[in-house]
N, C-alpha and C positions, 0 to 999 in steps of 0.2 A: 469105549471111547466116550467122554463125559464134556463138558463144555469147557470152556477154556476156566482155567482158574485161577487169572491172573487179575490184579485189582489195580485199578488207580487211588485209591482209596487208603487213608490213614490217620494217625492220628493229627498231623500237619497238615492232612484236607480229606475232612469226615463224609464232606456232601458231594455227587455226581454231577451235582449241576443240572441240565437239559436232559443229557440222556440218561436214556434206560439204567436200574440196577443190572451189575453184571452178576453170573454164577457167584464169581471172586470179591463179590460187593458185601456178600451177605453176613457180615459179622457188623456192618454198621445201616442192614435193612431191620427199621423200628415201624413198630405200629400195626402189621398186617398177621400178626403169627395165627390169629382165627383164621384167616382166610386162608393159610397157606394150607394149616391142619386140613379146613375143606378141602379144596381141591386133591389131596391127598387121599383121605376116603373116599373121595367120587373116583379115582381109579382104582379102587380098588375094590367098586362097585360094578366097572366095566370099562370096557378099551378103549373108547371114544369119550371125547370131551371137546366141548366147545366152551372157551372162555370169553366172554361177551363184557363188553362195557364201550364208555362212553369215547373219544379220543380224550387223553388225560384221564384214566382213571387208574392209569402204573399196569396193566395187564403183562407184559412183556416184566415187568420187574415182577410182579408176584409171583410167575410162573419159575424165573430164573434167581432170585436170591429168596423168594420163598419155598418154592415147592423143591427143586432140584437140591437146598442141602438137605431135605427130609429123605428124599431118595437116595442121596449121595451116605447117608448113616445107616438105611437101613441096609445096601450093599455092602458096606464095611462089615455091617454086623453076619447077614447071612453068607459073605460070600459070592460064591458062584452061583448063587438064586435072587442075587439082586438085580440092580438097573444095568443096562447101559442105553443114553440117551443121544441124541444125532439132532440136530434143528435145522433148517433151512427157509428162505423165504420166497415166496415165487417168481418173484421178479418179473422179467420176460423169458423167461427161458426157464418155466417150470420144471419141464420133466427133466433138463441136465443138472439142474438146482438139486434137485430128488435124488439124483445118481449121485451127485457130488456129495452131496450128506451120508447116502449109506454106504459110499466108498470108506467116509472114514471109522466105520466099524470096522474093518480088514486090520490089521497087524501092518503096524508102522515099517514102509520099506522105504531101502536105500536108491531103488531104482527108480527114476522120475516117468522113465518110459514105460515101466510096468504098471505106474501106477495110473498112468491117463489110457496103456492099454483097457485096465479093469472099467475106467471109468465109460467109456467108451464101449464097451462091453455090456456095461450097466444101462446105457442108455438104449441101448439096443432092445434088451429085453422088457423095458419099461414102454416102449413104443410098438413092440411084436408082441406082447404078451395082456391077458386079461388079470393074470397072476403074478405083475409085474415085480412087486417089491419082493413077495414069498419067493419068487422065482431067483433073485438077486441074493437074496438070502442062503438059498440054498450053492450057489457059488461060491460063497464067501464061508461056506463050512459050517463046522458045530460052530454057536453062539449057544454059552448059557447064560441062563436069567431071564429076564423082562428086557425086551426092547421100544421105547418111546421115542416118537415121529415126532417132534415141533413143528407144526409149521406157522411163524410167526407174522403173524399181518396178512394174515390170507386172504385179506380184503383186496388183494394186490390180482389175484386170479382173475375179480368182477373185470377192473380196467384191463388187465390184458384178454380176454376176452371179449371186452367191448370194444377198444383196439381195434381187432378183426373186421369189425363193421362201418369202425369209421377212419380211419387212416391208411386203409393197407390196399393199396389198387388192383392187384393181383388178387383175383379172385381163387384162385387156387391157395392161395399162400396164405389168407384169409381162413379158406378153408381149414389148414392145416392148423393154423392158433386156435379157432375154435375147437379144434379134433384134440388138441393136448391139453387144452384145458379141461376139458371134459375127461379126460383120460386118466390125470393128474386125481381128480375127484374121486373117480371109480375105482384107483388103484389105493388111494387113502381108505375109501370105504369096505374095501373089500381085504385089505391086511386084518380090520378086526376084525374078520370073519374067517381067519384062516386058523385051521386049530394045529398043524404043524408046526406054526409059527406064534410065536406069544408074544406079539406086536399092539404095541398102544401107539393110537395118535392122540394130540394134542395139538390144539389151534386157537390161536388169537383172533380174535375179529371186532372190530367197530362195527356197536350194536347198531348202527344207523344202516350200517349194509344189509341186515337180516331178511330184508324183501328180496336183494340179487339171490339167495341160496334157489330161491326159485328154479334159477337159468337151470341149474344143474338136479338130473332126476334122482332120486335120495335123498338129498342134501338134505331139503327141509328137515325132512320127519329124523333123519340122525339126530339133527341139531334142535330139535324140539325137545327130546330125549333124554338129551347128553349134554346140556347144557350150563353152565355157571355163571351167572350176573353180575359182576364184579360192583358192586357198591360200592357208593360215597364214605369215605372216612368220617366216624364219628368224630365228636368233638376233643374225646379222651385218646383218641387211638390216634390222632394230627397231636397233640402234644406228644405223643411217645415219639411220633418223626423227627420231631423237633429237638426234644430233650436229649432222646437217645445218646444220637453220632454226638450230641454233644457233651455228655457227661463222658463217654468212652472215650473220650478225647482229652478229656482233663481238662476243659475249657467251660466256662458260665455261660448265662444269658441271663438279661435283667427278667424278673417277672412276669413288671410292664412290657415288654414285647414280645413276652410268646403269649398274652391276650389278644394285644393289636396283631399277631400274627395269627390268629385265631381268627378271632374277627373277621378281617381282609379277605382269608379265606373260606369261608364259612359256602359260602354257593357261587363261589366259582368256578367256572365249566374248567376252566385248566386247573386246577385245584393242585396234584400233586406235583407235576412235572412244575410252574410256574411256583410251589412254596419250596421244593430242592432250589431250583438257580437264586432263589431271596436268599436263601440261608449258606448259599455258598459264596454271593456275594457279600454276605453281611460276613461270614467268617473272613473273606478276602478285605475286607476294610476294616475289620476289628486287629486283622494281624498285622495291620501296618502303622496298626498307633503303640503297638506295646515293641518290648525288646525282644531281640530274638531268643528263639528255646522256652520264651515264656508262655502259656497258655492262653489266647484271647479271651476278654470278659465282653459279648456280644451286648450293644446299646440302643435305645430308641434313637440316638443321635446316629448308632451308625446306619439306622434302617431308613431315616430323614435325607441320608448322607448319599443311599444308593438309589432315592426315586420312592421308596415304597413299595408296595405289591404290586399296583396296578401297573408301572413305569418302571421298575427295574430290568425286565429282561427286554425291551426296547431300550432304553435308555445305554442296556450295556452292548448290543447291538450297532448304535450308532458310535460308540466309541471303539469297538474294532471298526467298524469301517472307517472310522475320522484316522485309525491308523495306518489305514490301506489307501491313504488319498491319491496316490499316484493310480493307482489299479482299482480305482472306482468301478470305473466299466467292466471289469474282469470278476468283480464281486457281483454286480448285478446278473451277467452274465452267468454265472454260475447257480444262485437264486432262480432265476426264471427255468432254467434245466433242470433245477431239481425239484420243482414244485409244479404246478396244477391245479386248475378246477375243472371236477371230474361232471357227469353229467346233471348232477345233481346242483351242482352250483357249489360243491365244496370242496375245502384247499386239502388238498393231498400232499403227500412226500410221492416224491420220482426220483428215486434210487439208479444211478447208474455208474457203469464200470468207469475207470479214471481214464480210459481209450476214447469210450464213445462223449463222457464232457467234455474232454477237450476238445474234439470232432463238431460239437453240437455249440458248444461256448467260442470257439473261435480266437481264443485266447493263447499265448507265447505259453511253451511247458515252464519255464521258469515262473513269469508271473502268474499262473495258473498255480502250479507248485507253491506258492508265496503265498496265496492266499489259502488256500485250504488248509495248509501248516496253520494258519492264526487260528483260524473261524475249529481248528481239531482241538487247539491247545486246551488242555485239561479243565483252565481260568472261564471256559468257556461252554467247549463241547457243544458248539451251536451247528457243527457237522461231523460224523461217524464214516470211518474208527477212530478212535482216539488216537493223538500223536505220542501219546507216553507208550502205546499197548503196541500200534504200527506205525514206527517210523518213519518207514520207507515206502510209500506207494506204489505197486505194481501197474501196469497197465489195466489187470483185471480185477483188481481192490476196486468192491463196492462205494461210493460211495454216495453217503445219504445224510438229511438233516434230521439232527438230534431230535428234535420231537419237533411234530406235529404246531403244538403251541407256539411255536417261532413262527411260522405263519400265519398265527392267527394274531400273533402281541404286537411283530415286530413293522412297526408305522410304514418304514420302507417297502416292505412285501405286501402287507394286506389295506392300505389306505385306500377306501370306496373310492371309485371316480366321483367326479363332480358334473352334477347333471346342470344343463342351463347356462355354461359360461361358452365361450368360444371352443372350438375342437383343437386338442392339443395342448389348453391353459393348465388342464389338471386330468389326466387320462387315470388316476389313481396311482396303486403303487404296484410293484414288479408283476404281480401277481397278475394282476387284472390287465395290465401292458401286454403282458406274453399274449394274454388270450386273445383281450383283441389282435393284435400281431397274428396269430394264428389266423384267426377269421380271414384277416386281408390277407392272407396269404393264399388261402384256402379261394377265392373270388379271386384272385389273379389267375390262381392257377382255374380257373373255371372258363377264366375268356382266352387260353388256350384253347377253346374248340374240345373240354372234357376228357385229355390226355393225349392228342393228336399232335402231330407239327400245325404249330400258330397260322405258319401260309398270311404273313403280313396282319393279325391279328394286333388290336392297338388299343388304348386305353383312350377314354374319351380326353380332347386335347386341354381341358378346361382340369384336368388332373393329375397329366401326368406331373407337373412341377411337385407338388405335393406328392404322389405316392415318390417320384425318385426321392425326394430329401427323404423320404421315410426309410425307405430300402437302405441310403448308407446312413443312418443315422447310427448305424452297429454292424458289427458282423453276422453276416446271411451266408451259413456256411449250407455244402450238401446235407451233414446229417441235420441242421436242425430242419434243410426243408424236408426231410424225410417224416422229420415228426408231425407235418400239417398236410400231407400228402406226396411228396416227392417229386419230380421232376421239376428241379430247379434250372435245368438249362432253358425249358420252356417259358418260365418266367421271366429270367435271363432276359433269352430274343423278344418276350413283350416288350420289354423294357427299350430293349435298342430299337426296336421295329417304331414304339409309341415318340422315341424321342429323334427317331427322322421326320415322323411323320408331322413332329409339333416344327422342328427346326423347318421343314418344305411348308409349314403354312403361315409358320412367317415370312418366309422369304415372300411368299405371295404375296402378303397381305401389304411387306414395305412395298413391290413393286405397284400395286394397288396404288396404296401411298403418296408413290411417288408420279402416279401417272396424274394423282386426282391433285398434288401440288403443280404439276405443270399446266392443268388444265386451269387451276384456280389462278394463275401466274397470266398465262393467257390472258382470263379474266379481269385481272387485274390489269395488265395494259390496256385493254379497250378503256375498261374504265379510267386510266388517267388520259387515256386521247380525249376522252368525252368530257374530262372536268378540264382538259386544257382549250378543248374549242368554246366550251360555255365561258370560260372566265375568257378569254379572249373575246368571245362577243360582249360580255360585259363590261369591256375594257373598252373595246372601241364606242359601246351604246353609250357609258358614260363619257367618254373624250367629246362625240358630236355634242353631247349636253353643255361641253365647259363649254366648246366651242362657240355653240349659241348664247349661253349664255353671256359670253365674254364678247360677242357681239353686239350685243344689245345694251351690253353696258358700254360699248366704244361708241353708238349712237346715241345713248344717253349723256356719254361725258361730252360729245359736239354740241349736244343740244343743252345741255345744264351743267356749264363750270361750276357751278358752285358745289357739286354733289362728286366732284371731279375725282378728290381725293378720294372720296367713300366707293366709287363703282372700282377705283384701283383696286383698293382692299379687295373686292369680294371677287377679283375677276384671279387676286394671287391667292384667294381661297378655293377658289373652282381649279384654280391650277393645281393646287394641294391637291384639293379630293382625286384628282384624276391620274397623281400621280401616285394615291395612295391605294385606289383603284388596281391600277396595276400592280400596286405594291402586294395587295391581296392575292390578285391572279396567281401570281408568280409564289406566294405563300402554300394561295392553295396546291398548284403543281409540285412543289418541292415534299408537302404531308401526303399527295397522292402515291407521290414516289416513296416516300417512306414507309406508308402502308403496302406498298405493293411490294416492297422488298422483303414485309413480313411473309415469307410464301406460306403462310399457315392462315391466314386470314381465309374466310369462306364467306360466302352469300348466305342472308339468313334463308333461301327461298329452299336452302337444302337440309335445314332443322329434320323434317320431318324424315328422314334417310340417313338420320347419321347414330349410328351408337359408338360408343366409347368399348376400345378392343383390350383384353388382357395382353401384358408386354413385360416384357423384363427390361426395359431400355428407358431408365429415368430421368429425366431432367426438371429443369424450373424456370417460369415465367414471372413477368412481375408488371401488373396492370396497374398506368400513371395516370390518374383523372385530375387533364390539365385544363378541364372545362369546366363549365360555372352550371354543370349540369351532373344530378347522382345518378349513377351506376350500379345496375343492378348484377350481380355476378352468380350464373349456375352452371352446374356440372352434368353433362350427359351423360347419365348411365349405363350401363349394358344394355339396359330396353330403350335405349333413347328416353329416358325421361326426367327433364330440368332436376337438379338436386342443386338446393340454394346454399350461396353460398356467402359472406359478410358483405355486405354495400359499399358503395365506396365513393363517401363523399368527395364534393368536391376540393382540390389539392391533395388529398391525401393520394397513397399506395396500396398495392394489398400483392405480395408475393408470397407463390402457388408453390409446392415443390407437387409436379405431377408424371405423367408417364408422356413418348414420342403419339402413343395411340388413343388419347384421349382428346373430348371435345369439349372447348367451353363458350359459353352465349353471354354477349352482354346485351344488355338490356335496357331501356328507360324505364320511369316510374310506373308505365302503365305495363312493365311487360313485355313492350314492344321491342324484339331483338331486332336489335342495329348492324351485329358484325356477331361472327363464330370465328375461332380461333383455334387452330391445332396447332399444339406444340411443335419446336423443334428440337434438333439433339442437343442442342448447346442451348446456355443461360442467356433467355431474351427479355428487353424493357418493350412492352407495350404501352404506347402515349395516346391516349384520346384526349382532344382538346376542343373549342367551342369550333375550330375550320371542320372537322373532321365532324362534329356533330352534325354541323350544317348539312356538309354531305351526304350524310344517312339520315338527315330529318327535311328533304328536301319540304 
């Protein structure tokens, strides 16, 4: 049973794009034939091999459209002394991954029940046994020839074994992931040890993991051994990439751009996977300027046309999603479940079944279905399996994104956060979102009391506003809290428990509020009884004055006609003043009442007790300076302390849009607050004028 050997791949589209070369790819795999030949003599040096390179150095493509048709010829040629080869990748569920690959050695049956009987059977043995795979083997009967293990991305083992120690509560269960990953190891290491069985492995790995082999006993020293370094393409063997698919295709390229694609790629960390999707985007824009059936002549104009190197597999990135604009969020969403950074600080693929991302994504199966069809489409391949190879997505269809490199190119996934601006301006891109998302997630579920019932447990009140909008800003389903530790019902009741506890201390704080406006209202009457009994004494002190005076001039006018008319005058000026007198009183009573109707007005003597409270209940005031004196205007902060805010000359306004629980001080020039002001719910004019001065500048 040999790999699939079906191709996307043809003369109408020579290039794979993103992902991987398949087994069925390799009649337009150029460039690597040294490298294939090696790996080919190193098994044939020994059973074990570890394929080592950088992410983007095509490891997974050399081993399948390089090495596998070398094996796939020398079987034709010997026969029944040739390969058969099996791959699988660890995913989480190693050891059934394992069973599931060397199930399909067995002889194709019709029976679906007999067949996940076997599997089932296989898995048993690989979990009971130290001779787990030779043991499986020996079930599955004569097998002649060489048998070869892939195990592809085995880098996948390190995180599901670190997994174990940081996400999984049950310590038992914990236990059990670490017991099968270790298992998984010892049963790989010990098939090339069995001389019954004439078993090779083979493994891919990113050589940046090569410190994890550690965890695992043996590991190291096999893969010290056994190992192959997958090197940089030289400069001649990147034009055979280039040139190849495209002469077998019947199609050109100008000169000038396979140098500038030379060039471009010369020491780039994505190198191969990042010059495939250039050159399948450049065939995809050269074939839509000629006629059809005709063979494309590829251009510097078309290479200008897709972005270039650095910007074309972002650039074509945002144009499928500019196509999915309705399921925007269902694309993120998807993204952030299939990727990661792992402990290292680096973005991984996170492969999962089509069950568990929709489970995790939160997403409708149609518009889930809608988006994975685009982001599979062949024009693309920015996620695996291909739509041209798997149609139809099962529930248990892996799935995963095409390479690595999309994580690192495409702006939407890997944009660094922005350090220094406000929280929330720029959180970076998907990538870095999830994580932090996870953190808070992880600190929620911590002030649960560390997996207990919460028992009224609350989030401090000055937060909860902020973390709830954060909670529904997306789908927060069970399985994704499973991925940052699990029990999301107890986050859940955080959440309800924190937001009675914020709604119970507002209520307080209005009835507070409202106890401290009626006291202020109180206050406020005394004070206008007091500005009614002063200007009434001043009312009557000035009348005895006309009085007198107007006496004096009536003994004046007995005694000197001549001045007669003039004491008139002054006696109907004293009459004035005293009616203008009371004219004031009755002024001032009517602005005393106005102020006191302000029920937000305060005594300055209570400055030093008052902070301005957080509120969701906003309104707006607007302060009239109808006095021939300037107005100072600040704002009391959370610690009580003035924050200044524009002056306000005289005649002019100044309108506030602020909140019911905030405080404001006006002030004269020296500073000296005259009046404090709390808002009310509804849109209020505040007037201070030279009466109202007077009053507070007694």
């Amino acid at each position: 049973m040999n790999s699939d050997a079906s191709s996307t791949l043809s003369a109408a589209r020579p290039f794979p794009g993103l992902r991987p070369f398949a087994f069925g790819d390799h009649e337009f795999f150029f460039g690597r034939e040294d490298q294939s030949f090696e790996l080919y003599r190193r098994l044939d040096r020994g059973r074990f091999l570890a394929v080592l390179g950088s992410s983007g150095s095509g490891k997974s493509s050399l081993v399948r459209a390089g090495l596998w048709p070398l094996l796939e010829a020398e079987t034709i040629e010997e026969g029944n002394r040739g390969w058969s080869w099996v791959e699988f990748r660890p995913g989480d569920t190693p050891l059934v991954n394992l069973a599931a690959a060397l199930a399909a050695l067995a002889p194709d049956s019709d029976d679906p029940a007999a067949d996940a009987g076997r599997r089932e059977r296989f898995i048993f043995e690989l979990r009971q046994s130290s001779h787990g795979i030779g043991d499986v083997l020996d079930l599955l009967g004569t097998i002649t020839g060489r048998i070869l293990i892939l195990v592809d991305q085995f880098e996948e083992i390190f995180r599901y074994a670190a997994a174990a120690g940081r996400d999984v509560r049950d310590r038992a269960v914990a236990a059990d992931w670490r017991e099968e990953a270790i298992q998984l190891v010892q049963h790989l290491l010990q098939a090339t040890r069995n001389a019954a069985h004439p078993v090779y492995v083979l493994l891919t790995m990113r050589s940046d993991f090569i410190g994890d082999c550690a965890r695992f006993h043996g590991l190291p020293e096999t893969i010290s051994a056994n190992q192959f370094l997958v090197p940089f393409l030289t400069r001649y063997q990147r034009e055979q990439v280039i040139r190849g698919p495209i002469d077998k295709a019947g199609a050109t390229i100008e000169p000038v751009l396979v140098e500038r694609l030379l060039n471009d790629s010369e020491n780039d960390f994505d190198q191969l996977p990042v010059l495939q999707h250039c050159l399948q985007r450049l065939w995809e824009e050269a074939s839509r300027c000629i006629a059809e059936k005709h063979p494309p002549h590829l251009t510097f104009l078309h290479y200008q046309a897709i972005g270039g190197f650095e910007q074309a597999l972002s650039a074509h990135a945002d144009e499928v999603l500019a196509s999915l604009a309705e399921d925007a969020l269902a694309v993120e969403q998807t993204f952030r479940a299939l990727s990661e950074v792992d402990r290292e600080g680096r973005a991984t693929r996170r492969a999962l079944s089509l069950q568990q991302l929709r489970a995790e994504a939160g997403s409708s199966e149609p518009i889930l279905s809608r988006v994975l069809d685009r982001f599979r489409d062949d024009d693309c391949s920015f996620l695996v399996p291909p739509r041209s190879i798997v149609p139809d997505l099962a529930a248990t269809t892996r799935i995963d994104v095409g390479h690595e490199a999309l994580l690192r190119r495409w702006d939407k996934i890997s944009r660094d956060p922005v350090t220094g601006v406000e929280a929330g301006q720029d959180r970076g891109g998907w990538l870095w979102q999830e994580e932090a998302d996870g953190r808070t997630y992880r600190a929620l579920l911590a002030l649960t009391e560390g997996g207990t019932s919460s028992h009224g447990a609350t989030l401090p009140l000055d937060q909860v506003e902020s973390r709830w909008a954060w909670w529904n800003e997306r789908p927060r389903t069970a399985a994704w809290g499973e991925r940052y530790g699990g029990h999301i019902d107890r986050v859940r009741r955080l959440f309800d428990d924190s937001l009675v506890a914020l709604t119970t201390e507002r209520d307080r704080q209005a009835a507070a509020d409202r106890a401290e406006q009626e006291r202020m209202q109180a206050t406020a009457r005394a004070q206008i009884a007091e500005a009614q009994i002063s200007a009434e004494r001043r009312l009557a002190r000035r009348t005895r004055i006309a009085a007198a005076v107007l006496g004096i001039l009536t003994v004046l006018a007995a005694g000197c006609a001549v001045y007669g008319l003039y004491q008139k005058r002054v006696a109907e000026a004293a009459k004035e003043q005293a009616v203008a007198a009371k004219e004031q009183a009755v002024a001032a009573k009517e602005q005393a009442v106005r102020w006191s109707e302000t029920a937000g007005m305060i005594s300055c003597v209570q400055e030093h007790a008052l902070r301005s409270l957080g509120t969701v209940v906003p309104t707006s005031i607007t302060f009239v300076n109808a006095s021939t004196h300037t107005i100072r205007v600040y704002w009391l902060d959370w610690s009580g302390t003035r924050k200044a805010y524009p002056t306000i000359a005289p005649g002019q306004r100044l309108p506030l849009t602020t909140y019911i629980s905030h405080y404001w001080v006006l002030a004269d020039q020296d500073d000296k607050c005259f009046a404090i002001y709390q808002p009310e719910p509804f849109e209020r004019e505040v007037d201070v004028d030279d009466t109202f001065w007077k009053m507070t500048h007694p």
